[in-house]
Structures are given as structure tokens and as C-alpha cells.
C-alpha positions in Angstrom: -21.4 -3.1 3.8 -18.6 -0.9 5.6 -16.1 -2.0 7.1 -14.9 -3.3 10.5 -13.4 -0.8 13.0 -10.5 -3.5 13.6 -9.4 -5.6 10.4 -7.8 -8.7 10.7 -5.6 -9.1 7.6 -7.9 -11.9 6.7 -11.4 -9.6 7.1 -9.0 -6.5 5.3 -9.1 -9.3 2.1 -12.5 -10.8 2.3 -13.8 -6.8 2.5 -11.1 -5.6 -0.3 -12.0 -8.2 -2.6 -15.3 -7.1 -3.0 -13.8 -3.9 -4.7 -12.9 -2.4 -7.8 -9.8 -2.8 -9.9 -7.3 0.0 -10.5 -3.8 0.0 -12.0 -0.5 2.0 -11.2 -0.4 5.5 -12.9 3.3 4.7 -13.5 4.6 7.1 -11.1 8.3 6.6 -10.9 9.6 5.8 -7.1 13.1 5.6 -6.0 13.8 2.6 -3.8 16.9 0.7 -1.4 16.9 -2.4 0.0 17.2 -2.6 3.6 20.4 -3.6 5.1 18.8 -3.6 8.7 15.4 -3.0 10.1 13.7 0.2 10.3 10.7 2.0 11.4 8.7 5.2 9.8 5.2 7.1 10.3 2.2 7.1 7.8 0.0 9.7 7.6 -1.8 9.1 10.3 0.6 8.6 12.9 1.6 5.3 13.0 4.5 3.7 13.3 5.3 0.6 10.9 8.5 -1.0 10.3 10.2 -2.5 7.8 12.6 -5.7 8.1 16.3 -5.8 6.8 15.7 -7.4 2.8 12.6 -5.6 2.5 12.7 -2.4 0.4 12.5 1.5 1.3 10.4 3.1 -1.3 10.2 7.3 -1.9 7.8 8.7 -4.0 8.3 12.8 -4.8 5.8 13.5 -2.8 8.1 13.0 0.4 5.8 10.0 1.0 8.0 7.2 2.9 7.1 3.1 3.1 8.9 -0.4 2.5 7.3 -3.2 0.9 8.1 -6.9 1.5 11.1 -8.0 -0.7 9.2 -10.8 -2.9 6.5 -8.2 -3.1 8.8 -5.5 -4.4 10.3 -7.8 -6.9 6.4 -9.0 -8.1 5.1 -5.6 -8.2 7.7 -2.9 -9.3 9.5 -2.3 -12.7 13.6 -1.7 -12.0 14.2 1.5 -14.9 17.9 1.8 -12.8 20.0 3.9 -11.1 17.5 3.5 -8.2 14.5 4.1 -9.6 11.2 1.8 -10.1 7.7 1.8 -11.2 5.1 -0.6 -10.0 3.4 -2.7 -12.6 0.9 -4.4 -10.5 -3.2 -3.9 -10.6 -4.6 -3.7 -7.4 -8.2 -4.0 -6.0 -9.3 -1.4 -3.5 -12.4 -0.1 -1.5 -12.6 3.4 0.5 -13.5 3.2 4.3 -16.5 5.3 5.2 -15.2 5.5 8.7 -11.8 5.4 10.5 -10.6 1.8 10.9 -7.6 -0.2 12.4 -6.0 -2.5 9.9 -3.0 -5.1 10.4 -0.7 -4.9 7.5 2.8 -6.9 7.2 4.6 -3.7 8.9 2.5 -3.4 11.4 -1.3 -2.0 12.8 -2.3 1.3 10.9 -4.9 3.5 11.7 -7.1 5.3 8.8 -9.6 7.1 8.5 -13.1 7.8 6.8 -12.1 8.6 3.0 -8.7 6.3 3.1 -8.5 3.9 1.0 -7.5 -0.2 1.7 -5.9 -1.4 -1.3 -4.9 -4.9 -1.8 -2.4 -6.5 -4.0 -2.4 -9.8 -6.2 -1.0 -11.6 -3.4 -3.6 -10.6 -0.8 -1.4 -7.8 0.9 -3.3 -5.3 2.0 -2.1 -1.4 3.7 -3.9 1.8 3.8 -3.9 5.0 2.1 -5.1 8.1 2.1 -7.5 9.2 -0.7 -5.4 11.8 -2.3 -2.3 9.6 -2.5 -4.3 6.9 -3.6 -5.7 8.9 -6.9 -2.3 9.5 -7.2 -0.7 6.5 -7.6 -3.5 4.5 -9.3 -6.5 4.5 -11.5 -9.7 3.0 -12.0 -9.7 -0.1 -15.2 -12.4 0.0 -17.6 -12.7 -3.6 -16.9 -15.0 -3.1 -13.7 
């Protein structure tokens, strides 16, 4: 099965779900909460935005996101001044050709070799396949 050109947040889960589990490699992020709303780029050109309460998170790869506040708090690790590691698992399937997906920050376009990855709450966003390998692994429970 590969995926849609266009997912629905609800086809991005039913389509995620059906992949394997992989956990954080405990790469340590440095995050603010958002006192208004803003907007940034991913990789591919998009432009996403992130509401006032939800977080800003940088990794030290210059990569730039937010997460949902009640996500951040379910899925990251405070370690202080700043800085935070998430603790969730994650499911995730890579797209064998370029896709649109609607995440909570907005659309975001990826391509063949991304990866959707989805968290415990049914959240799902893209990623490119080298970030991805960085930030998580595969369990040895699938």
C-alpha cells in the first residue's frame, strides 16, 4: 500500500498506524514557549505556524518546529535551563512518493524517502529521512 498524494489527518493515521515502532534517540533539544503566534519553513518549503502556548523547539542541527503545548508536555523530558528530551515512542512509515499532509501547523509537502511519523496521540507531521534516523530508532518489539 503507498500512500495518498493528499492526506487527511485522519488517512495520515489510518496509513501511519500500519507502521513500525521507533523510540527517541534522546537527542537533547532546547525549547520556549510561545508568547504569540509564529510561522517557520520545513525542509521542503512550507510554511507552518505555530500558536501562542505552543512550544518552539531547536535541535543542533539548525532544525526549527513547535509542537502543540499538551503535546510538548506528554512527549518531552524538561532536564532545565531550556533544554528537553522527548520520551515518547512513535509509529512511522516512509512515503515512496511525494505527498501533501495536513498536520496541526498547517499543510506540509514531502517527498519520496520522508518519513510520516505519528505520535501516541494520533499527531502526525513529516520528516525527512535523515532527520528522522536522527532523532529516533527502530524497537526490537516490531
Amino acid at each position: 500500500m503507498t500512500a495518498p498524494d493528499h492526506l487527511t489527518a485522519k488517512r495520515a493515521r489510518d496509513w501511519v498506524s500500519a507502521g513500525d515502532t521507533y523510540v527517541p534517540t534522546g537527542e537533547v533539544v532546547h525549547a520556549e514557549q510561545l508568547t504569540e503566534e509564529t510561522s517557520w519553513a520545513t525542509s521542503s518549503g512550507a510554511t507552518l505556524r505555530g500558536e501562542a502556548g505552543d512550544w518552539q523547539v531547536n535541535d543542533s542541527h539548525g532544525g526549527t518546529w513547535t509542537v502543540d503545548k499538551d503535546v510538548f508536555k506528554a512527549t518531552y523530558e524538561p532536564l532545565g535551563d531550556g533544554r528537553f528530551r522527548k520520551t515518547a515512542p512513535v509509529r512511522a512509515r516512509r512515503l515512496e512518493h511525494p505527498a501533501q499532509l495536513e498536520t496541526l501547523e498547517g499543510v506540509d509537502t514531502l517527498g519520496a524517502g520522508d518519513w510520516i511519523v505519528m505520535n501516541e496521540t494520533g499527531e502526525c507531521w513529516g520528516m525527512p529521512d535523515n532527520t528522522f534516523h536522527t532523532r529516533y530508532r527502530k524497537t526490537d518489539d516490531d
